[in-house]
C-alpha positions, 0 to 999 in steps of 0.5 A, a space after each residue: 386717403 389719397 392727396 387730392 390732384 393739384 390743379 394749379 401752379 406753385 409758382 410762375 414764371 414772370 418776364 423782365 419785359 413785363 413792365 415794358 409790355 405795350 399793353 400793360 403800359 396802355 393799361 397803367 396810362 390809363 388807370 393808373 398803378 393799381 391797375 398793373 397791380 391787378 393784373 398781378 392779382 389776376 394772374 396769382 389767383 389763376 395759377 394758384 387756382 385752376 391753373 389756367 382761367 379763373 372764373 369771375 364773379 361778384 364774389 372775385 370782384 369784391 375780393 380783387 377790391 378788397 386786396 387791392 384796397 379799391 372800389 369795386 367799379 374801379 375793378 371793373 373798369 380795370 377789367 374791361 380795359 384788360 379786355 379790350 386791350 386782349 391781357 384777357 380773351 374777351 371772347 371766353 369771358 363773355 362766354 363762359 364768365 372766365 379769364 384766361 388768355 393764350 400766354 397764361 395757356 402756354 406757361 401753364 403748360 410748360 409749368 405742369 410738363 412733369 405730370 402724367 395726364 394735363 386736363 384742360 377745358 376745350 371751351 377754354 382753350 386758345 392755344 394751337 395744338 399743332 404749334 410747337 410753340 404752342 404745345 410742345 411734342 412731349 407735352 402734347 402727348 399728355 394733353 386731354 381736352 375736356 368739355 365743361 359740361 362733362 366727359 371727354 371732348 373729340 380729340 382724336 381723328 375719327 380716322 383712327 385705324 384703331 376704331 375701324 370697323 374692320 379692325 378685330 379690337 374695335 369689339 373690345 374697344 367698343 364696351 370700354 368706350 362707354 365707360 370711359 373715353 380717353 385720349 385715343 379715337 373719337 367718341 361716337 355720337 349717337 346718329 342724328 334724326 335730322 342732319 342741318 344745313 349749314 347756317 340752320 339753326 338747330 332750336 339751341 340757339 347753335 348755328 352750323 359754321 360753313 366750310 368758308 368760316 372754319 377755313 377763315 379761323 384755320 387760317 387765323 390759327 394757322 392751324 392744322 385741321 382740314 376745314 371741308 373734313 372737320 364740316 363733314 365729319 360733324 355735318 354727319 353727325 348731326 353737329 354732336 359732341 357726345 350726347 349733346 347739341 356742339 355750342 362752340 363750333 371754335 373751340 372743337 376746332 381747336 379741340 380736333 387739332 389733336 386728332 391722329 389724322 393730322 398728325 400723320 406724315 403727309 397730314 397738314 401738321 406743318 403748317 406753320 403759325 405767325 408766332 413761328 416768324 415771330 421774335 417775342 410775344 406778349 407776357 399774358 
């Protein structure tokens, strides 16, 4: 019987400045000690477990108040303040219920660099695909975005010359796709009877972003992917990854930023991010 994939980390790497950080400091001024100490706890448990987020329920909750000797209110007061001060993404944690962080991505990364395929959650993804500081060349290549809700993300350019029409193994390709879509071209999604406007709600509760708002968080990412051609292509397609309604236009943004159109000479792969001009950056 075969040993089941290990998802998670045998050990991590911890900075010298850890103790040192603004925010961890800010953190210990205000909760005290234990509050450093779960922090630690919080990272143990991520990189032993799912490797890159642990998902937070009342069951962590009075198990972090358990190890820790606290109260559980303590913990999640604790937590909020990790929250607040960004040791944690606060935007997925709302979302999905899930702690991670951008610095918890990039050690992860570079600590399963050795394995074939590296398979993460897109909803849960905060990194820059098409930052070298971010997600190395070599590691790039072995990244696969998934959905949460099952199946593979769109994490290729729907410009692939290897899915055009007029391409003789696209016939191949095509009977193979539906078994089983892989880190190669986007998937096709199924033609939309209706193709909202942008800012019209489409009855899930999820709102087209305008050209203006994937422009503005590009920036913010300094990412690589063309606003006005990422609209068009979803706008198309009824707002659909797979067979289902998109729910976080942000994180198929970054989902994209993995497509072989932007990563073509003369793309818009060297754009740079602020952490290209940055010396340092923060442990979590």
């Amino acid at each position: 019987m075969a040993r089941p994939t290990k998802t998670g980390l045998d050990y991590y790497p911890m900075d010298v400045g850890f103790l040192r950080d603004k925010k961890v400091r800010l953190l210990r001024s205000e909760f005290g000690a234990s509050s450093v100490l779960f922090v630690l706890y919080v990272l143990g448990k991520v990189y032993e477990g799912d490797g890159y987020f642990l998902r937070w329920d009342k069951d962590e909750l009075l198990l972090a108040a358990d190890e820790l000797r606290e109260q559980p209110t303590y913990i999640s007061e604790v937590l909020q303040g990790c929250l607040t001060r960004s040791l944690f993404d606060e935007r997925v944690f709302q979302m999905f219920g899930v702690l991670t962080s951008a610095g918890i991505q990039r050690r992860y990364l570079r600590g399963c660099e050795k394995r074939d395929v590296i398979t993460v959650f897109s909803e849960y993804w905060l990194l820059n695909t098409c930052s070298k500081s971010d997600v190395p060349v070599g590691i790039r290549a072995k990244l696969a975005l998934v959905s949460v809700t099952g199946g593979n993300n769109d994490v290729n350019s729907p410009g692939n010359s290897d899915n055009s029409p007029g391409n003789p193994q696209s016939k191949v390709k095509e009977s193979k796709v539906k078994e089983s879509r892989v880190l190669g071209g986007a998937p096709a999604a199924p033609a939309p009877t209706h193709a909202p406007s942008e800012g019209e709600s489409l009855g899930s509760g999820f709102v087209p972003p305008t050209v203006e708002d994937v422009a503005e968080y590009v920036r913010s990412r300094g990412s690589c992917v063309d606003p006005q051609v990422w609209v068009d292509y979803y706008a198309a397609r009824g707002w659909m990854t797979g067979r289902a309604v998109m729910k976080d236009w942000r994180a198929a943004v970054r989902a994209s930023e993995t497509w072989e159109r932007w990563q073509k000479p003369g793309g818009r792969r060297e754009v740079k991010t602020p952490a290209d001009y940055e010396g340092g950056e923060s442990f979590v």
